[in-house]
C-alpha positions in Angstrom: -101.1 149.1 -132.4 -97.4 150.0 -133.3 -96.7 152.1 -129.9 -97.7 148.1 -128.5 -94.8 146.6 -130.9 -91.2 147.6 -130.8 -89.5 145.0 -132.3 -90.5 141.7 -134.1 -93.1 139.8 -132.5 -94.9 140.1 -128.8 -98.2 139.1 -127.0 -100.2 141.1 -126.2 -103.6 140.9 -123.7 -107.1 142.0 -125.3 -106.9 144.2 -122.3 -103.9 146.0 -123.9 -105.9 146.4 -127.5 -108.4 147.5 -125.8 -106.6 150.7 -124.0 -105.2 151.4 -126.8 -108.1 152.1 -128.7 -107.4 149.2 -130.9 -110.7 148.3 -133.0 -111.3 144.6 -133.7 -113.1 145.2 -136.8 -111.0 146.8 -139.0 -108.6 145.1 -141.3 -107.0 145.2 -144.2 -106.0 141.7 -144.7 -107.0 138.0 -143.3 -104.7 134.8 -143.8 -106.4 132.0 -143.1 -104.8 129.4 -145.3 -102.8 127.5 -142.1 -105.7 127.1 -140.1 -105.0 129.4 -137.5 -106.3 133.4 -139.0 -103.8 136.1 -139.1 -105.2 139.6 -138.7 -103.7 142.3 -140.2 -104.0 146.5 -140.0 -101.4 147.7 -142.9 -98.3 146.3 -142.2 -98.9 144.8 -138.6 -100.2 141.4 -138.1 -101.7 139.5 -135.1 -103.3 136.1 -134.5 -105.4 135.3 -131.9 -103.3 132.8 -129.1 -106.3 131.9 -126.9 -109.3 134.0 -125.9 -107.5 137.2 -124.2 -104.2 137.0 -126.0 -102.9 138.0 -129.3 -99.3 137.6 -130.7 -98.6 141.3 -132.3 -95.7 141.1 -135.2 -95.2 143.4 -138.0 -94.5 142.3 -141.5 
């Protein structure tokens, strides 16, 4: 997920995840307290934009 993100925030397709091994199912935090859920693997976050894009930041 971090060869995906250079610098501060981008979106990303599923497509692009996807190829790059990413695996949905694995995290190691969940922010759900503004409505919208935040994902995040360590110290990289995303959140879902619609249903094939994600915005990719890292904390």
């Amino acid at each position: 997920m971090k060869s995906l993100l250079d610098v501060g925030a981008i979106s990303v397709s599923k497509n692009q995840l996807d190829l790059s091994k990413f695996d949905f199912r694995y995290i190691t935090n969940l922010n759900d307290s503004k409505g919208t859920p935040i994902y995040y693997v360590y110290d990289v976050g995303y959140q879902p934009l619609d249903e094939e894009n994600y915005l990719l930041f890292q904390e």
